[in-house]
N, CA, C and O atoms as a GROMACS GRO file, in nm:
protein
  320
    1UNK      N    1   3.841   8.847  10.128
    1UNK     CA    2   3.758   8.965  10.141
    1UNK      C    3   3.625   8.924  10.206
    1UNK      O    4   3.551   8.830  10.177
    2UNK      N    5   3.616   9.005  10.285
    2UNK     CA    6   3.449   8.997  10.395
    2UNK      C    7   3.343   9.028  10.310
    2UNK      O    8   3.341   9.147  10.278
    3UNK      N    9   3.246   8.949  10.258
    3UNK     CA   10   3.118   9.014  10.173
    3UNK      C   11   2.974   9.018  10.230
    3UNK      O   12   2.920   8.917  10.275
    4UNK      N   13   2.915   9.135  10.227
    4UNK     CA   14   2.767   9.134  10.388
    4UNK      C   15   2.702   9.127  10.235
    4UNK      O   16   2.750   9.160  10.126
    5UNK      N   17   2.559   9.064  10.275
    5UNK     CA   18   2.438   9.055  10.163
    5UNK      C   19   2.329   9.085  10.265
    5UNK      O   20   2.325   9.018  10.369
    6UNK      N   21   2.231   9.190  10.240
    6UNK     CA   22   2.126   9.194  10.294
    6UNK      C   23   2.001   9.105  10.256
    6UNK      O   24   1.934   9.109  10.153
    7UNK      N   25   1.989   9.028  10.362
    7UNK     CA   26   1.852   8.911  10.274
    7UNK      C   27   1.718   8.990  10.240
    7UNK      O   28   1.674   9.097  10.282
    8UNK      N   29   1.680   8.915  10.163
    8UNK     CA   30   1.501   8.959  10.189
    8UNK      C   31   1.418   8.840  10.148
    8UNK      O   32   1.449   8.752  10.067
    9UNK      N   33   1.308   8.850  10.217
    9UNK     CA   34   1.208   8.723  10.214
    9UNK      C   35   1.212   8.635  10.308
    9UNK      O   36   1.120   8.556  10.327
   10UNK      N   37   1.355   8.638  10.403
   10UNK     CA   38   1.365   8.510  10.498
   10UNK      C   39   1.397   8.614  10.648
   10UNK      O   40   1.432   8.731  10.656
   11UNK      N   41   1.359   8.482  10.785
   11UNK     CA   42   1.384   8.510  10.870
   11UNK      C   43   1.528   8.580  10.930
   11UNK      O   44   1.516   8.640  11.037
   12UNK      N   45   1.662   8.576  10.867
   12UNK     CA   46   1.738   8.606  10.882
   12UNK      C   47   1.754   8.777  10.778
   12UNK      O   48   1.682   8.806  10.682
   13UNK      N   49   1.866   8.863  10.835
   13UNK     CA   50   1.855   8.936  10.786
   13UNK      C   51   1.948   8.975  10.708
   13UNK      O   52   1.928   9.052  10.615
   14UNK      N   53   2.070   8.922  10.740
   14UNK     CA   54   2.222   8.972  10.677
   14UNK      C   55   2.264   8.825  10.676
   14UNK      O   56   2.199   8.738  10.734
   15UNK      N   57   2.394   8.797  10.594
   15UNK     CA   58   2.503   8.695  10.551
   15UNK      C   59   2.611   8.780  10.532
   15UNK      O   60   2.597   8.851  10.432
   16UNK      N   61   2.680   8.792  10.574
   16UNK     CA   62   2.843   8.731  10.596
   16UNK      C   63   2.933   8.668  10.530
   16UNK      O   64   2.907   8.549  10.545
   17UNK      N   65   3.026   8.680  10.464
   17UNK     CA   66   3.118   8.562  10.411
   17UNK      C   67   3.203   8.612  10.342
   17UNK      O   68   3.211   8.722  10.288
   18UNK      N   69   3.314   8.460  10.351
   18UNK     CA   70   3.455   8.517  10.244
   18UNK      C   71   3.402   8.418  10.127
   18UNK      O   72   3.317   8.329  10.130
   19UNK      N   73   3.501   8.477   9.999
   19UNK     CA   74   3.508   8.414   9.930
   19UNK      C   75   3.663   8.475   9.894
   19UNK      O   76   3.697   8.591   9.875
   20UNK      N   77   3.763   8.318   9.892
   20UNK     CA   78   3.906   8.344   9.838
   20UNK      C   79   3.942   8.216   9.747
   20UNK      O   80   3.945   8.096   9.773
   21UNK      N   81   3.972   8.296   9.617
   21UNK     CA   82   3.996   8.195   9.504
   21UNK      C   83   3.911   8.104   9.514
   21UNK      O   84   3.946   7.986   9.524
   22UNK      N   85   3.741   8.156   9.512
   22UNK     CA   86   3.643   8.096   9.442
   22UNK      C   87   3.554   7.983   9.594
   22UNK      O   88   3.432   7.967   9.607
   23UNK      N   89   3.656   7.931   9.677
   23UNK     CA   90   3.666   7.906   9.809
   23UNK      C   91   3.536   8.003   9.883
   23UNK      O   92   3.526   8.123   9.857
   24UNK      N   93   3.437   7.928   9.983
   24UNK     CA   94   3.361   8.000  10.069
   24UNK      C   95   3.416   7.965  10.216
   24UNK      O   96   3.464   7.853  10.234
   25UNK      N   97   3.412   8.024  10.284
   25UNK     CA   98   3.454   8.050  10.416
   25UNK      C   99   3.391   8.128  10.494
   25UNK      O  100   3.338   8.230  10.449
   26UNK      N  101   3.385   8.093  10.638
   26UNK     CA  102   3.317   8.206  10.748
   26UNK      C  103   3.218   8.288  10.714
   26UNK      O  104   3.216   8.411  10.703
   27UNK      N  105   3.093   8.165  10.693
   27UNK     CA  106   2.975   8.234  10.701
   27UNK      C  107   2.897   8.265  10.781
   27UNK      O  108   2.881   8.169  10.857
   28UNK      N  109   2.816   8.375  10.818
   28UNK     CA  110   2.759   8.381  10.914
   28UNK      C  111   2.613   8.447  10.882
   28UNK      O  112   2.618   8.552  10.818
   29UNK      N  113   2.485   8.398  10.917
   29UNK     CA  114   2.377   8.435  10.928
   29UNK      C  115   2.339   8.513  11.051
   29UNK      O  116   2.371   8.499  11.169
   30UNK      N  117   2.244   8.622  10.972
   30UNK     CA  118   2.224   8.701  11.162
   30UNK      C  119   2.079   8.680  11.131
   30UNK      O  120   2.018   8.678  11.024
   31UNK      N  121   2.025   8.661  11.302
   31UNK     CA  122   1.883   8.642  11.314
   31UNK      C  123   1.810   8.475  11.254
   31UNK      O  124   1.897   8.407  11.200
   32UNK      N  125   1.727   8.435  11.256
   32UNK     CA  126   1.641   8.356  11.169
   32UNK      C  127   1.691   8.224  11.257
   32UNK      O  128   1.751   8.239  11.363
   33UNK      N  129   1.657   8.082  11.196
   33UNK     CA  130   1.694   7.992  11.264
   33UNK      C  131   1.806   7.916  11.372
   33UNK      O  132   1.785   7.797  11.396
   34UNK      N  133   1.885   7.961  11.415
   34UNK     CA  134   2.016   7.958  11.449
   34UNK      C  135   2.074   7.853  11.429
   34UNK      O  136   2.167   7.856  11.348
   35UNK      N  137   2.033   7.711  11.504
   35UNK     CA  138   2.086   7.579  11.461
   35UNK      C  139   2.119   7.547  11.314
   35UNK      O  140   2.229   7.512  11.270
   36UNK      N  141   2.002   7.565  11.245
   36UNK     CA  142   1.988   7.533  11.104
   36UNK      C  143   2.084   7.578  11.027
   36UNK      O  144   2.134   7.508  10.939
   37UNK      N  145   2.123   7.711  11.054
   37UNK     CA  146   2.176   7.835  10.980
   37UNK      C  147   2.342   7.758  10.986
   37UNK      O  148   2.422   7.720  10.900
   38UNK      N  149   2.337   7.761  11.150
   38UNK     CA  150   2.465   7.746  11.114
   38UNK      C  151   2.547   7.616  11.074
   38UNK      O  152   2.663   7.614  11.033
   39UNK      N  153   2.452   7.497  11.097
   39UNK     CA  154   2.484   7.390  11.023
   39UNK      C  155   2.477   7.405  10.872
   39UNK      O  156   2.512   7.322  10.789
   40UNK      N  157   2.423   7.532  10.850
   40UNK     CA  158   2.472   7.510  10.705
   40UNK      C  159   2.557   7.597  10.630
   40UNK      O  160   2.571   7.612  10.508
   41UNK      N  161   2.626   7.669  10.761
   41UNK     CA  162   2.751   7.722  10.730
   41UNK      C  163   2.828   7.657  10.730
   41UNK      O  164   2.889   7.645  10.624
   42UNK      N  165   2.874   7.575  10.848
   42UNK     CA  166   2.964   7.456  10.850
   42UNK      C  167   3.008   7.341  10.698
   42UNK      O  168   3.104   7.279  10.653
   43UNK      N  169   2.836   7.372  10.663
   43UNK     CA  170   2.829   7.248  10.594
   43UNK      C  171   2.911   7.295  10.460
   43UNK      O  172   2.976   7.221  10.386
   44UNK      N  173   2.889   7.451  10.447
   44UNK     CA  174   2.954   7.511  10.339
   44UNK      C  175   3.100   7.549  10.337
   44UNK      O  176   3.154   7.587  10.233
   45UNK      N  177   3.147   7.542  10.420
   45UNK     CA  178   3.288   7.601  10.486
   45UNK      C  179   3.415   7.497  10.404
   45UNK      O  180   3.447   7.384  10.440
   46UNK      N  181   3.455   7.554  10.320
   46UNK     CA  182   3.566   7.513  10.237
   46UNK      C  183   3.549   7.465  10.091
   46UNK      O  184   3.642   7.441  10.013
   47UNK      N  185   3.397   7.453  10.061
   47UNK     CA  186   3.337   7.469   9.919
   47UNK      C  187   3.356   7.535   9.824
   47UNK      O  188   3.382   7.646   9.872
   48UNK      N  189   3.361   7.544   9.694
   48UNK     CA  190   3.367   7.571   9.605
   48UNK      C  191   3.260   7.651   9.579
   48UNK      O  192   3.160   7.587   9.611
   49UNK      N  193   3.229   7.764   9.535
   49UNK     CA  194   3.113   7.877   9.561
   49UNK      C  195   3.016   7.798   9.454
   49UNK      O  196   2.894   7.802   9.469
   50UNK      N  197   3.079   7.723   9.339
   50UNK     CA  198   2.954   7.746   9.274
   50UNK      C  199   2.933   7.597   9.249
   50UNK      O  200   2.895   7.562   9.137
   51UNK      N  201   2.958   7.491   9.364
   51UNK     CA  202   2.928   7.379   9.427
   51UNK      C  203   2.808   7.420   9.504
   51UNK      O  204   2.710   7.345   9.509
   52UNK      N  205   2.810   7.576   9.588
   52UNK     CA  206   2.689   7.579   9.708
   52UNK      C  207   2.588   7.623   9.593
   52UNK      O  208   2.479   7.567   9.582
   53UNK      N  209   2.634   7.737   9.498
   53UNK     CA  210   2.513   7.808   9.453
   53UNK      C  211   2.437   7.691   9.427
   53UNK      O  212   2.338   7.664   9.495
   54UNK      N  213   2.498   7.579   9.278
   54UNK     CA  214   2.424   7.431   9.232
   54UNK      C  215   2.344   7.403   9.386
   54UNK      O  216   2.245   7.471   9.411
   55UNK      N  217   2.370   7.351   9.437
   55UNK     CA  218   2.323   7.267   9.562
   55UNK      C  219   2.235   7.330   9.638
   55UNK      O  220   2.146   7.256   9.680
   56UNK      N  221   2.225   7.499   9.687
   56UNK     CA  222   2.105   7.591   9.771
   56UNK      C  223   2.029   7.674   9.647
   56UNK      O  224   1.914   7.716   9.662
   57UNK      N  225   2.081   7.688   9.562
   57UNK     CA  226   1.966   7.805   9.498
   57UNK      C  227   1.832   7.706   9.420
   57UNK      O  228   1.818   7.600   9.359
   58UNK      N  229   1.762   7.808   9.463
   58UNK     CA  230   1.582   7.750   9.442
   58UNK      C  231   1.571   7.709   9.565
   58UNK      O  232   1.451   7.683   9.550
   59UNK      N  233   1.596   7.674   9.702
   59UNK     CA  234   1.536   7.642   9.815
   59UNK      C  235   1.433   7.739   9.874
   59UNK      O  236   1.461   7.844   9.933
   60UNK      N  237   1.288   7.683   9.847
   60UNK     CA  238   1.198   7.796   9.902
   60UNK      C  239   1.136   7.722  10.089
   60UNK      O  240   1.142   7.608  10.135
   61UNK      N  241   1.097   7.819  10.133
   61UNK     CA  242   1.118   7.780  10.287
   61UNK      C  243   0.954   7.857  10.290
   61UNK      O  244   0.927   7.977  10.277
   62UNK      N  245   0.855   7.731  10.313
   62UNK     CA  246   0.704   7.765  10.342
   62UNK      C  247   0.662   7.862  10.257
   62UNK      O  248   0.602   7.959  10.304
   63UNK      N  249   0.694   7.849  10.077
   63UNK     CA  250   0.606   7.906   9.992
   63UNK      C  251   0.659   8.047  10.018
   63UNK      O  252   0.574   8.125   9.975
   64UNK      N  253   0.761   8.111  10.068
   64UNK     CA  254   0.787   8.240  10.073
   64UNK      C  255   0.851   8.271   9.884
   64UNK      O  256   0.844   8.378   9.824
   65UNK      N  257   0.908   8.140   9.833
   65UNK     CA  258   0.985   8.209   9.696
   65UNK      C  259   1.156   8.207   9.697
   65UNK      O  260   1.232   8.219   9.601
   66UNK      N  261   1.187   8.188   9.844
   66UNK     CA  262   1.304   8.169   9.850
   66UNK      C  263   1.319   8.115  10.031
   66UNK      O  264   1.238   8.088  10.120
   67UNK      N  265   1.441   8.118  10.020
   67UNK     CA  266   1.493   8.041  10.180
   67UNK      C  267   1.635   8.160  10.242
   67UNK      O  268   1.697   8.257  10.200
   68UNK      N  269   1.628   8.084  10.348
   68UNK     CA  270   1.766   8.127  10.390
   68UNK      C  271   1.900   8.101  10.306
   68UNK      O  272   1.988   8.182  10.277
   69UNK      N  273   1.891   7.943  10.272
   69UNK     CA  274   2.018   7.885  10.158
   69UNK      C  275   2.013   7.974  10.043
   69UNK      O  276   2.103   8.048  10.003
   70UNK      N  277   1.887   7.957   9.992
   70UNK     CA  278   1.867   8.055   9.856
   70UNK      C  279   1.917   8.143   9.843
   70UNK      O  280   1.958   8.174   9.732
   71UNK      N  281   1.938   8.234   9.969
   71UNK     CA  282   1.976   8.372   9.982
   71UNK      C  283   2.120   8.384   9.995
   71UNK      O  284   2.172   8.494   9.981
   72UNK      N  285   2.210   8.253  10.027
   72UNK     CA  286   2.303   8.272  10.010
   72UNK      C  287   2.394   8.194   9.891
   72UNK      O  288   2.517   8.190   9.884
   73UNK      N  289   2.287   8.128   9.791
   73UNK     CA  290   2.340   8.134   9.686
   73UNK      C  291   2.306   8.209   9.600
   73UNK      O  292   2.348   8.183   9.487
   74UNK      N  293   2.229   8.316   9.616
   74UNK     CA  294   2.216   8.450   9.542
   74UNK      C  295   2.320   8.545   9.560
   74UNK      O  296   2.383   8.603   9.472
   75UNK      N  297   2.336   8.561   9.757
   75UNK     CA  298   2.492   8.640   9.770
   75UNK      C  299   2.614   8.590   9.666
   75UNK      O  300   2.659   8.666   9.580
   76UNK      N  301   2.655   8.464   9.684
   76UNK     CA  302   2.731   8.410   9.631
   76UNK      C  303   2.723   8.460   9.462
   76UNK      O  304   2.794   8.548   9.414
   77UNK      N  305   2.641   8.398   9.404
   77UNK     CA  306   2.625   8.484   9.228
   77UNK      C  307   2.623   8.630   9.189
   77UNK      O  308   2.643   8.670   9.074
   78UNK      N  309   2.594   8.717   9.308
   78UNK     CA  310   2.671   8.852   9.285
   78UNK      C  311   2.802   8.822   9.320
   78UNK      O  312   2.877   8.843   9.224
   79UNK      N  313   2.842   8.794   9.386
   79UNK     CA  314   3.007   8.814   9.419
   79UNK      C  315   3.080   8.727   9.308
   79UNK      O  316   3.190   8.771   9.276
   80UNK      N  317   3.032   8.594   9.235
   80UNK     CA  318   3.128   8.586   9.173
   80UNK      C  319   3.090   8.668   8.985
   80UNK      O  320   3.178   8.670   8.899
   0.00000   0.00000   0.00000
């Protein structure tokens, strides 16, 4: 199943992603850093969801309170 999360606080605006049997897959960030972003989709791509949440949530990016990663281990903890 395709899951969209609208960010807030970071340069990017939306995330993208599957999650099947707990599995993350085909993530995609729109807007915000591009290189970064998507090396760290890659980096997430066949993980265990709550391997990424442990590992990105609390990443704050220049004192904003949160990050781009952050935001997608927040997507991630609604969905599971």
């Amino acid at each position: 199943m395709i899951y969209t999360y609208k960010t807030r606080g970071t340069c990017s605006v939306k995330i993208e992603f599957e999650v099947n049997d707990g599995i993350v897959s085909n993530v995609k960030f729109y807007s915000g850093c591009n290189g970064n972003l998507q090396g760290i989709a890659h980096l997430v791509e066949g993980m265990k969801a709550e391997e990424v949440i442990e590992k990105l949530k609390g990443i704050n990016c220049n004192g904003r309170g949160t990050s781009c990663p952050d935001q997608l281990a927040k997507a991630l903890e609604e969905v599971l």
